[in-house]
N, C-alpha and C positions, 0 to 999 in steps of 0.2 A: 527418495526422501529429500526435504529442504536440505538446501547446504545449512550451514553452520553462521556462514555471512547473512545469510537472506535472514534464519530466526533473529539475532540480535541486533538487524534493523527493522524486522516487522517491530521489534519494543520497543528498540528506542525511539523510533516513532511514536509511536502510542504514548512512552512516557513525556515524549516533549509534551505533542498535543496537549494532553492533561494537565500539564503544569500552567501552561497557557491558557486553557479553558478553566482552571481553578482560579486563575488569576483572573478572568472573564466575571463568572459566577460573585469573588469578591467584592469586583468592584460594582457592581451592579448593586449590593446589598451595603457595601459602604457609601456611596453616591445618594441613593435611595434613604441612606439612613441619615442624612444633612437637611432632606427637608422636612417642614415641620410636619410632626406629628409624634403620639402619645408612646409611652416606653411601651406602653402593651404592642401597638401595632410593631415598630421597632424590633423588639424582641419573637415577634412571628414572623419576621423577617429574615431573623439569624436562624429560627428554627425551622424555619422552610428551606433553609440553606442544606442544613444540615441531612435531615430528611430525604432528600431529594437527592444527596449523594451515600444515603444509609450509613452516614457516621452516628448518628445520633448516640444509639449505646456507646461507643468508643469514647464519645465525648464525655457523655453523661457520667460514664465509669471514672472520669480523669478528672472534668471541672464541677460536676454537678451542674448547678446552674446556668441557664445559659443567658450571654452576656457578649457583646460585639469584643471586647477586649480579647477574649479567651477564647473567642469562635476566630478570631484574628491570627492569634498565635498557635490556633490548635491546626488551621490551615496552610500555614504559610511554614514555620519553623517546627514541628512536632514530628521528628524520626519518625518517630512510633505510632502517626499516621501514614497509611501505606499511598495515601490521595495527597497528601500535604507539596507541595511545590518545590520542598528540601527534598523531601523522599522521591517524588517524579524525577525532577533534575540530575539526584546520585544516581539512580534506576537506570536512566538514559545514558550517560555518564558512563557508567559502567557497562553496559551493552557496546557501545561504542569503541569502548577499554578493550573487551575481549574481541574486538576483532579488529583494531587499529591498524592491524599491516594492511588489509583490504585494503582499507577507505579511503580518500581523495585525502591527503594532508591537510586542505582547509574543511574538511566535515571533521577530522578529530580535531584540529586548534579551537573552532570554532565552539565546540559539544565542551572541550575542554574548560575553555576560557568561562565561558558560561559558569561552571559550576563553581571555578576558584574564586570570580569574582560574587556569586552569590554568597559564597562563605564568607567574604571578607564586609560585603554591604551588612550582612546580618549582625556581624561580627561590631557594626561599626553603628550600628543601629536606624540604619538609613532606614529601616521597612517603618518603623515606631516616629521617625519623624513626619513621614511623606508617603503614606501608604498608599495614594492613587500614583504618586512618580515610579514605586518600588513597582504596580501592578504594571504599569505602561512598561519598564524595564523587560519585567519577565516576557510581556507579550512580543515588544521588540525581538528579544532574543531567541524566540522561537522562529518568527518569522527571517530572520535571518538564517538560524541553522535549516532550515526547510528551502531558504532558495539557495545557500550553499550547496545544499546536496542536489538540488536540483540544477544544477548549473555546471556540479562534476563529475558527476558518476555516472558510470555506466548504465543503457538501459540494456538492462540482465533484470533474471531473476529476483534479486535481491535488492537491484531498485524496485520493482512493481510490489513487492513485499511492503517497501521502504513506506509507497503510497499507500499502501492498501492500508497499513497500520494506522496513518492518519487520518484517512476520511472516516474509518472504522472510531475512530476514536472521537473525530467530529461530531460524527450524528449521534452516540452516546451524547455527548455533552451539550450539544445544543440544543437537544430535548429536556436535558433533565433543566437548563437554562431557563426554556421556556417556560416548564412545567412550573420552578419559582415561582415564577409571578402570575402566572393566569391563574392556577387552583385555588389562588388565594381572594381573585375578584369573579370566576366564572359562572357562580350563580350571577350576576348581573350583570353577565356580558352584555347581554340585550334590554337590560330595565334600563329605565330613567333615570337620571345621573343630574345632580344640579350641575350649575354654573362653574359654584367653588371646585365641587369633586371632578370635573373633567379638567378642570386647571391642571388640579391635584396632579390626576395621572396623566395628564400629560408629560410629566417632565419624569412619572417612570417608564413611560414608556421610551421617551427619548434616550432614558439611562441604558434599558433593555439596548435601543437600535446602537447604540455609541458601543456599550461592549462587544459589538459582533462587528463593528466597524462598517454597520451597515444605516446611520443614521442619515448621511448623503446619499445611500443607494435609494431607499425611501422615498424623500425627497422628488431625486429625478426618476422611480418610477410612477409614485403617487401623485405628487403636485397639489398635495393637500394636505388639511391637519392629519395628524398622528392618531390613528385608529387601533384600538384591540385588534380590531378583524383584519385590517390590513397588517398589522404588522404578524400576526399569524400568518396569513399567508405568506408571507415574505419571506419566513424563516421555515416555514414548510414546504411549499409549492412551489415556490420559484427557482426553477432551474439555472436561472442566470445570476444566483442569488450564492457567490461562494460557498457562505456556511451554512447552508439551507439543506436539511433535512432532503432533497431532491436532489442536490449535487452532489453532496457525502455520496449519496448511495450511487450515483452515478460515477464516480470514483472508482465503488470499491466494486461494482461488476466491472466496468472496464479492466482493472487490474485485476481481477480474478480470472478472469477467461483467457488472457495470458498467461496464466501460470498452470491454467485447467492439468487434471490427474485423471488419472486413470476409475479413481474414486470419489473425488469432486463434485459429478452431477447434480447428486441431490441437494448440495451445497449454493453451485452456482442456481439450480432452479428457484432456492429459495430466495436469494439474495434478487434476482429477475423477477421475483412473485413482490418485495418490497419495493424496488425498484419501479414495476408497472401500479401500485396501487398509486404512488406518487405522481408520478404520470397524467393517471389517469384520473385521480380524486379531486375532487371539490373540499372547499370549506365548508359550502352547506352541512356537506354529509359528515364532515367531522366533528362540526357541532352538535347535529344530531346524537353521534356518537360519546361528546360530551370532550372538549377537550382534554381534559387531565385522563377521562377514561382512555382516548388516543393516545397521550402522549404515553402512558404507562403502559398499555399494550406495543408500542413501538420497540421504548428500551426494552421488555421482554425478547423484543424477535430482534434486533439489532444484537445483545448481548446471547442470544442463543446462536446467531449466525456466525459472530467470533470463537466461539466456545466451538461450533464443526470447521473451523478453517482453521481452527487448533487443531483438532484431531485429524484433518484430511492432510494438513501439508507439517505441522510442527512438529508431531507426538511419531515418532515408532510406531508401526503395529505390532500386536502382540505378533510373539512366534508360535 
């Protein structure tokens, strides 16, 4: 069975990532909602947000209507969302808590500090003032607790957990990232677009490549305007592409077959069966496929593949 160190940093993993890709997701939809256009599209903006991470009832039940103010606060400061950036941060926070004698003294200061000062910016209302500085904060601090731990801790067990949690949590979120914004334009991925409307989405799609921090990767591997189709591939197919739906998963087989069990096979086969389609896929064929229809069939098999590395290395067998 996992030790006890390795489950509470496959989470805290996972919960950093997700504070960080919540904060990813925001600002794409805050960003997006500065330029001009009509409350309607705006507002199916916040609702695609929502959607795409299956809060929607939760919200619904708490704000009713939806509204960037309340899609804001319901994200960022709401306990009582289990996605929310306060709730990820404690989650990790606390994973970290219960096994603090472990860890490298700068991965608890580090997970630590995070969270006091989260309380204290909230507290102070810094998110309400500057909510692209507060989202750039949270991301900061992820990627720092990520190369602390990667800079101190042992490779063992419980580091490869460490990884595995994150790229696991990646490719979740950079799908459902993508998924935002393409389902919403994908019948016209390929129609004619005036002059004005390619302006338009240019600068969301620029918003898209900026939150992934891959708006210069682009750049130097494209060397041209800002395409739908390119930036899809980019964040699917490109292997050299950090947070690309092809690295994630190259990630979490590398780190799985390190830790392989006795019962794992069918586990890592499937994770190798996601891995080789990426590989090996084109865009063509995913368009065929339909994107949203892709992307929704992905989170399916990415959130079932978490759900057997739960049960093959986290959970007891029965007796």
């Amino acid at each position: 069975m996992l030790s006890r160190t390795a489950d509470h940093l496959f989470w805290m993993s996972r919960y950093t990532e997700r504070a960080e890709n919540t904060a990813r997701m925001l600002d794409v939809n805050y960003q997006t909602a500065l330029l001009p256009q009509s409350a309607a599209v705006a507002k199916l903006g916040w609702e695609g947000l929502l959607r795409i991470s299956e809060l929607m009832p939760a919200y619904e039940f708490l704000h009713g209507e939806v509204n960037s103010k309340d899609v804001l606060d319901f994200m960022v400061r709401d306990a009582s969302n289990p996605s929310s950036i306060v709730s990820c941060l404690r989650a990790a926070r606390e994973n970290a808590r219960a096994v603090r004698g472990a860890l490298p003294t700068e991965v608890w200061e580090t997970i630590n500090h995070t969270w006091l000062k989260l309380s204290q910016m909230l507290k102070d209302k810094e998110f309400e003032r500057d909510p692209a500085k507060f989202f750039d904060w949270v991301k900061h601090r992820s990627h720092l607790s990520r190369g602390v731990a990667i800079g101190t801790m042992l490779r063992d067990e419980a580091f490869y957990f460490y990884r595995m949690g994150t790229f696991l949590e990646r490719a979740d979120n950079t799908a459902r990232l993508l998924d935002v914004k393409f389902h919403a334009v994908e019948s016209d991925f390929y129609g004619a677009a005036s002059e004005q409307d390619q302006e338009y989405d240019f600068y969301h799609w620029s918003a898209i490549l900026r939150s992934v921090s891959a708006f210069e990767v682009y750049r130097k591997v494209y060397r041209d305007v800002i395409t739908p189709e390119r930036v899809a591939e980019l964040l699917i197919l490109r292997a050299d592409m950090p947070r690309s739906l092809h690295a994630s998963l190259q990630g979490v087989v590398a780190n799985l077959g390190r830790v392989s069990n006795s019962i794992s096979g069918e586990t890592e086969r499937r994770a190798g069966k996601m891995l080789s389609d990426l590989q090996y896929g084109s865009l063509e064929e995913i368009m065929e496929t339909g994107l949203h229809a892709y992307l929704t069939q992905f989170l399916d098999r990415v959130n079932e593949l978490g759900g057997r590395i739960s049960r093959d290395f986290l959970v007891p067998a029965p007796v």
